[in-house]
matplotlib code that plots the C-alpha trace (Angstrom):
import matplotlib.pyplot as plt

x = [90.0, 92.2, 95.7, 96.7, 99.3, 98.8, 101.1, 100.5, 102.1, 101.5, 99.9, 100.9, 98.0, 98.8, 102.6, 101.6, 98.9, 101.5, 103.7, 100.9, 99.5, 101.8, 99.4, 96.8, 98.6, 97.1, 93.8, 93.6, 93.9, 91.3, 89.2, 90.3, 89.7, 86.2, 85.6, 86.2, 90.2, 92.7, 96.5, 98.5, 101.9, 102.7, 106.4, 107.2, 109.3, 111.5, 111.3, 108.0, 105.9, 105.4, 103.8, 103.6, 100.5, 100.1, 96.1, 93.5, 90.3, 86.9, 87.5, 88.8, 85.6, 86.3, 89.9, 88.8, 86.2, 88.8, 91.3, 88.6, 88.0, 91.4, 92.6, 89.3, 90.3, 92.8, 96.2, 97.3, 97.1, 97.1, 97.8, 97.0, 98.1, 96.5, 99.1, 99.2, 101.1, 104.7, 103.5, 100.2, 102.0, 104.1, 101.1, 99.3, 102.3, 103.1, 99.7, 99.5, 95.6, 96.7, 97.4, 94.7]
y = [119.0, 119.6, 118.1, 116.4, 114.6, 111.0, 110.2, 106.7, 104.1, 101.0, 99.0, 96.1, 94.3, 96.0, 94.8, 91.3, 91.9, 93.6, 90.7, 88.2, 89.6, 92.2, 93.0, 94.3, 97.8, 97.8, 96.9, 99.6, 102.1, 100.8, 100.7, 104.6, 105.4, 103.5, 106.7, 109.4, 109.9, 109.5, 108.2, 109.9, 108.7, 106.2, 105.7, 103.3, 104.8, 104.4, 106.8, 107.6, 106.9, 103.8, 105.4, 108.5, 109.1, 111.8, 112.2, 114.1, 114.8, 116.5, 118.5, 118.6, 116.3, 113.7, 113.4, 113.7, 110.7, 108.5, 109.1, 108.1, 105.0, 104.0, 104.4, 102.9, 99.3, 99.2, 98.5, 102.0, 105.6, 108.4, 112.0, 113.7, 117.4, 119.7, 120.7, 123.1, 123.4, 125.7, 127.6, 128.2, 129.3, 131.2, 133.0, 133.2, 135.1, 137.0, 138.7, 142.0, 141.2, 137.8, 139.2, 142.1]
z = [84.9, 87.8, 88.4, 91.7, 93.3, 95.1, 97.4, 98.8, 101.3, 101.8, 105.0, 106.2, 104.4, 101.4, 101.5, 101.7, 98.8, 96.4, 97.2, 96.4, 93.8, 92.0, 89.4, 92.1, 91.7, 88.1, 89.1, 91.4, 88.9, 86.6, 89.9, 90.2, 86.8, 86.8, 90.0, 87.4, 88.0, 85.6, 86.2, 83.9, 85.6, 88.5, 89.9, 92.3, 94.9, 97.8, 101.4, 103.0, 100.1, 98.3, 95.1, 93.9, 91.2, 89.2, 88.1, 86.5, 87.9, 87.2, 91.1, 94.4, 95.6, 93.0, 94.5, 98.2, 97.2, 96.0, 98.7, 101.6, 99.1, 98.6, 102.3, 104.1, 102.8, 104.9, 102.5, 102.3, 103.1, 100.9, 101.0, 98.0, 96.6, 94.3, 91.2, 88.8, 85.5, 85.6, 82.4, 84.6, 87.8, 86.0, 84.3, 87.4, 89.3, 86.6, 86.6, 88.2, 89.2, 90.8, 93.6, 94.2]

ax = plt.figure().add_subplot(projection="3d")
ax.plot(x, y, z, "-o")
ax.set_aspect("equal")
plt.show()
């Protein structure tokens, strides 16, 4: 399982929707999670994004799936990141054949 970051903003449509209906938010990661991706954490933000998610997914198509879902209804874009554990990175950089 791979870990990513979503970053997400919210339309127009998906300002008045949250406003209406607060608790959409929550269905929209069941609706995720139902698509294979799990939200591990979700913060609520301020600046250029409106959420930042931080999931686990089976791979990079799985993620690239949800994304096109998610931003093709129309009430918010998304840019999402793959991530990788420090202890990983560390371990991965720290190899000698990392970089051969």
């Amino acid at each position: 399982m791979g870990l990513y970051v979503m970053l997400s903003t919210l339309t127009d449509e998906g300002r008045r929707t949250v406003k209406e209906r607060p608790a959409r938010i929550k269905e929209v990661n069941r609706e995720v999670e139902l698509m294979g991706v799990q939200v591990l954490a979700q913060y609520a933000t301020l600046g250029p994004y409106d959420f930042i998610n931080i999931v686990e997914a089976p791979d990079t198509a799985t993620i690239m799936r949800v994304s096109v879902e998610l931003g093709s209804r129309g009430t918010m874009q998304v840019t999402s990141l793959a991530a990788m554990n420090l202890e990983d990175y560390i371990a991965m950089v720290a190899s000698p054949s990392s970089f051969q």
